[in-house]
N, CA, C and O atoms as a GROMACS GRO file, in nm:
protein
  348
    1UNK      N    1  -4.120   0.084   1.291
    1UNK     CA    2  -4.008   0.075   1.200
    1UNK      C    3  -3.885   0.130   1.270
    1UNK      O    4  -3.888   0.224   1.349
    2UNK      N    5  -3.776   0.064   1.233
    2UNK     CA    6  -3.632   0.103   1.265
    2UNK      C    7  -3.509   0.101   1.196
    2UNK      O    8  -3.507   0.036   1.091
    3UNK      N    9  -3.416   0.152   1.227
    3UNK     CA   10  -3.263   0.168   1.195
    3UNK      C   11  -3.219   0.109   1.270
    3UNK      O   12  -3.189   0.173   1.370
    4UNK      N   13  -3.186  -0.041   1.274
    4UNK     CA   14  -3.102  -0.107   1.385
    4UNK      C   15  -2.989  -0.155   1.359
    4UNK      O   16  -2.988  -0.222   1.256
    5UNK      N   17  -2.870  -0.144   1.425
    5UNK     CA   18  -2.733  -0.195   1.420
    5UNK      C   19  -2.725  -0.311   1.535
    5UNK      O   20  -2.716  -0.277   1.653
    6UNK      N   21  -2.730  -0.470   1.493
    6UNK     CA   22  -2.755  -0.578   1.552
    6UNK      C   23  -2.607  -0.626   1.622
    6UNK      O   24  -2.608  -0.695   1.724
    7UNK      N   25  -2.459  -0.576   1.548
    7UNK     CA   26  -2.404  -0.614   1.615
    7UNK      C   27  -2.330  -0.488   1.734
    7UNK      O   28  -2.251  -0.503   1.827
    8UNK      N   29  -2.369  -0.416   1.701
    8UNK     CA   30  -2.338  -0.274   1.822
    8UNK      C   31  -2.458  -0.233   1.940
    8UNK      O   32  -2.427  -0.182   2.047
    9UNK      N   33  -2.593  -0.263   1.904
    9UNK     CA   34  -2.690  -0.310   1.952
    9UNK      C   35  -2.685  -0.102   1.993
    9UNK      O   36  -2.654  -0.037   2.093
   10UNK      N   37  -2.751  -0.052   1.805
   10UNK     CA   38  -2.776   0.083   1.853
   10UNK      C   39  -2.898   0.126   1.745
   10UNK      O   40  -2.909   0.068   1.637
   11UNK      N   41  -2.946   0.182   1.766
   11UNK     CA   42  -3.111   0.212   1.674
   11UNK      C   43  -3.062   0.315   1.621
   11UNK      O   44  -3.017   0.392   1.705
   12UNK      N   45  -3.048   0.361   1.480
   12UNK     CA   46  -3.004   0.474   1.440
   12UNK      C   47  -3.100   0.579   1.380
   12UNK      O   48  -3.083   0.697   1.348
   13UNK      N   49  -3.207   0.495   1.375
   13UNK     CA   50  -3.334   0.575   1.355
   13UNK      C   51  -3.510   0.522   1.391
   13UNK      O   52  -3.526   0.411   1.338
   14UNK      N   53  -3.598   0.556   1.441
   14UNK     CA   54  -3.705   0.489   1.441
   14UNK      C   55  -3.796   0.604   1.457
   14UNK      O   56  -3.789   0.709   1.520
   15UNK      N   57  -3.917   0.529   1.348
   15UNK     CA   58  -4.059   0.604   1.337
   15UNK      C   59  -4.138   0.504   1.348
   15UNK      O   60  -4.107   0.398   1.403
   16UNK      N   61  -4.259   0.533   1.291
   16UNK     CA   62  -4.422   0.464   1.292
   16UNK      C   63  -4.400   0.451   1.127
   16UNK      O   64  -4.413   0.349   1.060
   17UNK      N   65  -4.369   0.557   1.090
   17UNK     CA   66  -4.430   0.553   0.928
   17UNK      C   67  -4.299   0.569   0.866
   17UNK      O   68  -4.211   0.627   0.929
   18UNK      N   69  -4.276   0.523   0.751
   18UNK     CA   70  -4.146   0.580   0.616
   18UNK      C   71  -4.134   0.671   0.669
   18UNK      O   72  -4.045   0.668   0.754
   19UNK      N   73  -4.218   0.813   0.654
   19UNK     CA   74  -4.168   0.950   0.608
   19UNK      C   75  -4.110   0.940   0.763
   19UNK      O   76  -3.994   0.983   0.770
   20UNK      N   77  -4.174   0.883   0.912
   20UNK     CA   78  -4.139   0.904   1.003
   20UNK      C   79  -4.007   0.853   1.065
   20UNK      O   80  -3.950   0.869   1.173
   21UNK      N   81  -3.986   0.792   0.965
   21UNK     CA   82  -3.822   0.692   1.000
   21UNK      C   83  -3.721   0.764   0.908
   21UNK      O   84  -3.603   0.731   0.921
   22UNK      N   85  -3.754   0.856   0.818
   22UNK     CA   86  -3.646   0.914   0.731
   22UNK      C   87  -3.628   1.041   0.752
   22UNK      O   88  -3.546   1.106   0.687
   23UNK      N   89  -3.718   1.102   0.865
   23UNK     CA   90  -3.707   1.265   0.917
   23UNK      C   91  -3.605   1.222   1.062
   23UNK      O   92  -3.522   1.297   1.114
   24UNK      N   93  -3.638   1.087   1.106
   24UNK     CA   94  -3.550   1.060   1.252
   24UNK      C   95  -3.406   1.036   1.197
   24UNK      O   96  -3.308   1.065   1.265
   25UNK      N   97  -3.396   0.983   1.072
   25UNK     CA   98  -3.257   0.955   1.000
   25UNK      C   99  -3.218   1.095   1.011
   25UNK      O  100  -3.162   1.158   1.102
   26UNK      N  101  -3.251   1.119   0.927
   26UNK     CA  102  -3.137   1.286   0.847
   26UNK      C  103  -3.137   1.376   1.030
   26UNK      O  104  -3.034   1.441   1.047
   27UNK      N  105  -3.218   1.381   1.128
   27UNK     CA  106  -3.203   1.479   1.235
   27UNK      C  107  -3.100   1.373   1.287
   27UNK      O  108  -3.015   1.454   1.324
   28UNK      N  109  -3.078   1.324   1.299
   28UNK     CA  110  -2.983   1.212   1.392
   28UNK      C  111  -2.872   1.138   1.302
   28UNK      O  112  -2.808   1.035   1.326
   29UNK      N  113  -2.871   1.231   1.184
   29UNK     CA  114  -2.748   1.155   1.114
   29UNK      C  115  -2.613   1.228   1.152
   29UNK      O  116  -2.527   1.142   1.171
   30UNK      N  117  -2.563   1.355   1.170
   30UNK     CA  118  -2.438   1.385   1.213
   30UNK      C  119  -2.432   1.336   1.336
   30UNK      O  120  -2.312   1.313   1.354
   31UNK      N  121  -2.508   1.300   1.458
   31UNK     CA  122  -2.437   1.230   1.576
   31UNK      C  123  -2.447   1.078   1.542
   31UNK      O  124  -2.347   1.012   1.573
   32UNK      N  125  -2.512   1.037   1.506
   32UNK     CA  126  -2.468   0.888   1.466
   32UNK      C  127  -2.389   0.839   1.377
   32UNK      O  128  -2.386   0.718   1.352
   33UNK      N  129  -2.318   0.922   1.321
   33UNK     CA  130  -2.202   0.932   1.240
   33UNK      C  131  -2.086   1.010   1.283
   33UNK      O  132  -1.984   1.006   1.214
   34UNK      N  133  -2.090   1.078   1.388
   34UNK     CA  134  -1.980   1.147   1.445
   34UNK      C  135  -1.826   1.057   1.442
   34UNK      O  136  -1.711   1.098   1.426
   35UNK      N  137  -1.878   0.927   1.463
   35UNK     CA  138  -1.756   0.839   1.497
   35UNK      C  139  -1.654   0.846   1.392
   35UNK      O  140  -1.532   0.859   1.407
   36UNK      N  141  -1.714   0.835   1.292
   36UNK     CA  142  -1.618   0.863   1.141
   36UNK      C  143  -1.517   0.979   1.163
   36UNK      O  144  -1.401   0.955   1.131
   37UNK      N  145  -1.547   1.112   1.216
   37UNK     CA  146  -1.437   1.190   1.232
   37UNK      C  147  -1.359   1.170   1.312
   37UNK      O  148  -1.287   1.270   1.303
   38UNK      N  149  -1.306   1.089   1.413
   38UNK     CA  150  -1.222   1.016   1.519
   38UNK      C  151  -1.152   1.026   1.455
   38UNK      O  152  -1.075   1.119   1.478
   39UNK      N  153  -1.125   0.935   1.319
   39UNK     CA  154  -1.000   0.925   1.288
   39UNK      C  155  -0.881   1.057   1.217
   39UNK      O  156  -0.761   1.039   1.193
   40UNK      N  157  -0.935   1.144   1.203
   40UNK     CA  158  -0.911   1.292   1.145
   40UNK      C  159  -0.774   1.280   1.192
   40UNK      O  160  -0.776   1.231   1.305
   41UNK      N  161  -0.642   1.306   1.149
   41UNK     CA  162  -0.563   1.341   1.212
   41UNK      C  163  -0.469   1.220   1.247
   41UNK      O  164  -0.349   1.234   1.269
   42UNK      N  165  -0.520   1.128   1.250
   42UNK     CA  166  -0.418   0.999   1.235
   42UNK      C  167  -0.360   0.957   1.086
   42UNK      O  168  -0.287   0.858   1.091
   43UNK      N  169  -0.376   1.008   0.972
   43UNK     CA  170  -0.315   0.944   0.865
   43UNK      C  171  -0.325   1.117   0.777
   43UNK      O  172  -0.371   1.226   0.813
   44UNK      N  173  -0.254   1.068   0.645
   44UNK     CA  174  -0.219   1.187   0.607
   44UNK      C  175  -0.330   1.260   0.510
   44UNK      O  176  -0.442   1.215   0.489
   45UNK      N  177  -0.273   1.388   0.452
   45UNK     CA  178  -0.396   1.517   0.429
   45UNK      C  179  -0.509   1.399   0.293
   45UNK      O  180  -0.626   1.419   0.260
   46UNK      N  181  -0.460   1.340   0.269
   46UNK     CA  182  -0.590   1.284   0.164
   46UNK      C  183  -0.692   1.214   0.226
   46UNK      O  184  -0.812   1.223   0.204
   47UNK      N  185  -0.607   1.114   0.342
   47UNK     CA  186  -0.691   1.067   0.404
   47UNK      C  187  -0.749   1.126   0.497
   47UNK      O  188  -0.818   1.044   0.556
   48UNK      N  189  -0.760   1.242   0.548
   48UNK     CA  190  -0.837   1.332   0.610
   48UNK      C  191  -0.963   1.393   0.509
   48UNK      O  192  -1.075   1.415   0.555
   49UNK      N  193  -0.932   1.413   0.388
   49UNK     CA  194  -1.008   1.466   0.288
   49UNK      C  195  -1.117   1.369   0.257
   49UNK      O  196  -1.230   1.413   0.236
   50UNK      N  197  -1.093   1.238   0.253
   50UNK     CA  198  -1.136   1.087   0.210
   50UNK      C  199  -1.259   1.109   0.339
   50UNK      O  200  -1.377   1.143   0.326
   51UNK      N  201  -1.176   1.075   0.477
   51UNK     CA  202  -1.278   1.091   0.620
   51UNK      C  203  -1.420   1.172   0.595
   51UNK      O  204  -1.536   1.130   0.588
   52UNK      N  205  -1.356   1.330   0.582
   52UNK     CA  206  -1.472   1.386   0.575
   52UNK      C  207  -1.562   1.395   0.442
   52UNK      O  208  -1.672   1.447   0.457
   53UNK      N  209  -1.533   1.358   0.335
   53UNK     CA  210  -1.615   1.316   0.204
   53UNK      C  211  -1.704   1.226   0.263
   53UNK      O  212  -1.824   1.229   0.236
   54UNK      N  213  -1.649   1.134   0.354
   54UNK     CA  214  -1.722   1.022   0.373
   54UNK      C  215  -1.812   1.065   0.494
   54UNK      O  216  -1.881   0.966   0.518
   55UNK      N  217  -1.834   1.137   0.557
   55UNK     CA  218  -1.882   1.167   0.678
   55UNK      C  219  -2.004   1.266   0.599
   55UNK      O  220  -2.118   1.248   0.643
   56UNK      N  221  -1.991   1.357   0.499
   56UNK     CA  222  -2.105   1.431   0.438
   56UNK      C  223  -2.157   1.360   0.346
   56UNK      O  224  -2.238   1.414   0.270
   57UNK      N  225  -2.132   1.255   0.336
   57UNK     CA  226  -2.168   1.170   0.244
   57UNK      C  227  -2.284   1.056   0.344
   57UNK      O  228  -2.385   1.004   0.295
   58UNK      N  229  -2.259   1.045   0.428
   58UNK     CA  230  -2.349   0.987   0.525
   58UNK      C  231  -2.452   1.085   0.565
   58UNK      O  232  -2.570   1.080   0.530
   59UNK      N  233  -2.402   1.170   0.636
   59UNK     CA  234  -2.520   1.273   0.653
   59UNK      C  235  -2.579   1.371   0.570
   59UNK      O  236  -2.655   1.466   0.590
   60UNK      N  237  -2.509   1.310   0.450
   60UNK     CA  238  -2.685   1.434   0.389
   60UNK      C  239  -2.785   1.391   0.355
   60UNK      O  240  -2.802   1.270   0.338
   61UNK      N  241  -2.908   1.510   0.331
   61UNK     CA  242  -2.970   1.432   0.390
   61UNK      C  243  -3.089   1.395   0.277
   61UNK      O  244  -3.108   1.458   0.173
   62UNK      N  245  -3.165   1.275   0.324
   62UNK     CA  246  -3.218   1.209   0.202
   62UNK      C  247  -3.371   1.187   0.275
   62UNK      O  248  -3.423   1.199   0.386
   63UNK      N  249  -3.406   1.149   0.140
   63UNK     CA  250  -3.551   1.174   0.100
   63UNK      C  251  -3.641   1.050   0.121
   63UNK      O  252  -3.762   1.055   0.144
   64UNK      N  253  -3.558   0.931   0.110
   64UNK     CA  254  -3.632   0.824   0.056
   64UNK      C  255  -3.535   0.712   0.129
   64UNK      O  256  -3.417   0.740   0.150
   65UNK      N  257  -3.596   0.570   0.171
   65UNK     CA  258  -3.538   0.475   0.196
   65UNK      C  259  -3.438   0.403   0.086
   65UNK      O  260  -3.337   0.360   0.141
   66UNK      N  261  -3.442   0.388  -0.006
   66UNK     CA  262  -3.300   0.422  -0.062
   66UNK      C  263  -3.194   0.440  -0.056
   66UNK      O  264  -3.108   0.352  -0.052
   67UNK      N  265  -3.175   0.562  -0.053
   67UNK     CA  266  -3.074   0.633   0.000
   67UNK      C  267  -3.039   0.596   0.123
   67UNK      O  268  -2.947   0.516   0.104
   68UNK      N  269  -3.060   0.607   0.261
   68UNK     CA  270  -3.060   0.571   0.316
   68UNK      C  271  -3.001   0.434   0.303
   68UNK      O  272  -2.884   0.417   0.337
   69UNK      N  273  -3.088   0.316   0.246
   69UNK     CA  274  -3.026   0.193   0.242
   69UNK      C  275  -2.844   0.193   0.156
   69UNK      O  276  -2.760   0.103   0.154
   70UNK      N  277  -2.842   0.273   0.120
   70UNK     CA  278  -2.729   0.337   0.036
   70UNK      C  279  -2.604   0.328   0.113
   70UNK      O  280  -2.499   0.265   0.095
   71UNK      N  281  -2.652   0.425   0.224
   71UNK     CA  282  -2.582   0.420   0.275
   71UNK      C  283  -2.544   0.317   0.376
   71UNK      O  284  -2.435   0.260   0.390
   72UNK      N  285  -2.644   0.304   0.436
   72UNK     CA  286  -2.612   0.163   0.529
   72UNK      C  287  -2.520   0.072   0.476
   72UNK      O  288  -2.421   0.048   0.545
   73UNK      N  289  -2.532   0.014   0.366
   73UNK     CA  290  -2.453  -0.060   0.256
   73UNK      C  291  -2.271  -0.063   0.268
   73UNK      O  292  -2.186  -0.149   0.287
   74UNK      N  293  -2.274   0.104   0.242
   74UNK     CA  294  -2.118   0.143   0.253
   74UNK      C  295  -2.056   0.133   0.444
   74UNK      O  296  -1.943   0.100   0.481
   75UNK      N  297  -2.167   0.171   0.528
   75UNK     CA  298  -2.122   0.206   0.633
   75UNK      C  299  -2.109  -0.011   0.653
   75UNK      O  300  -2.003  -0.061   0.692
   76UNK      N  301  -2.174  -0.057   0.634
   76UNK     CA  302  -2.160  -0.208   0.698
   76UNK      C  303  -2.072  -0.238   0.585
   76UNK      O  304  -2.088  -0.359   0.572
   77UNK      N  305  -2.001  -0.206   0.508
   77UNK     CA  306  -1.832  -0.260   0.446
   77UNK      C  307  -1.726  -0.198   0.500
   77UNK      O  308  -1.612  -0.230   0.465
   78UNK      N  309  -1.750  -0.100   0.593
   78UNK     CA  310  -1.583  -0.075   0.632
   78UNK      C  311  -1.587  -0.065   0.767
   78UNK      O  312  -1.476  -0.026   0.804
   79UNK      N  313  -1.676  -0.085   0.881
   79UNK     CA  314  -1.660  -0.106   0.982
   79UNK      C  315  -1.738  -0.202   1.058
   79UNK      O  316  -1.845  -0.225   1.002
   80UNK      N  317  -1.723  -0.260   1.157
   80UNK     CA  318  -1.792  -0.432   1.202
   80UNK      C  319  -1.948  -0.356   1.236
   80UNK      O  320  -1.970  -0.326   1.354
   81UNK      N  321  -2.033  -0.332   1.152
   81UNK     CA  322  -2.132  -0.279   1.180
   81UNK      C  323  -2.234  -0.413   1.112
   81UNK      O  324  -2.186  -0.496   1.034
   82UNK      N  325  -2.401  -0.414   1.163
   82UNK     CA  326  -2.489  -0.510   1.061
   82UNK      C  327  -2.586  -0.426   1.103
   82UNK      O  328  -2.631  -0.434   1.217
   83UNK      N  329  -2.635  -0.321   1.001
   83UNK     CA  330  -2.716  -0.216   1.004
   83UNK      C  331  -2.819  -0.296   0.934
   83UNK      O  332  -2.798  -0.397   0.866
   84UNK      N  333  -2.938  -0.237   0.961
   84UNK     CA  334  -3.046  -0.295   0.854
   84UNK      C  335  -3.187  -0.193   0.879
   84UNK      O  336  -3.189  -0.138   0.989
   85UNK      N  337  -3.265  -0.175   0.816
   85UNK     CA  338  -3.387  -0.153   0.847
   85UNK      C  339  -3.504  -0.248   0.836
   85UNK      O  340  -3.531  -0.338   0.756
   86UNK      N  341  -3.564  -0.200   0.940
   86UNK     CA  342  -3.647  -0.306   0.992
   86UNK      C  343  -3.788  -0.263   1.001
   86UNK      O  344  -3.810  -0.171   1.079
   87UNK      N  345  -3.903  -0.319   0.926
   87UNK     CA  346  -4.029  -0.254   0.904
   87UNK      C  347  -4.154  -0.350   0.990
   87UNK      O  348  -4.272  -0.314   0.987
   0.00000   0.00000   0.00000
């Protein structure tokens, strides 16, 4: 099983089992989300506030594929991403 991003061609998570693909998520979710804070500092104080809502909002951390798919969802509407999990 995997976390694959098909058009960036990057695995954002992979196990054998569920529980083993959703413990590789949440340990590997602030660097595979790091990119989101780049923009910090280019637009003004809300949208800095907005950035990082959205950045702890990716990485916390979850329990269940779900969530997870949750997020994938939001992250493939605002940047050229095609995330998916793959079993």
């Amino acid at each position: 099983m995997k976390i694959y991003d098909n058009y960036n061609n990057y695995t954002y998570a992979k196990g054998n089992t569920e529980e083993e693909l959703i413990q590789d998520w949440n340990e590997k979710a602030e660097e595979n989300f790091s990119w989101i804070l780049e923009d910090l500092g280019n637009f003004n104080e809300k949208e800095d506030e907005n950035i990082k809502k959205f950045f702890e909002e990716c990485t916390q951390e979850q329990e269940n594929l779900i969530g997870i798919e949750l997020i994938i969802k939001e992250i493939n509407k605002i940047e050229v991403n095609k995330i998916k999990i793959y079993k």
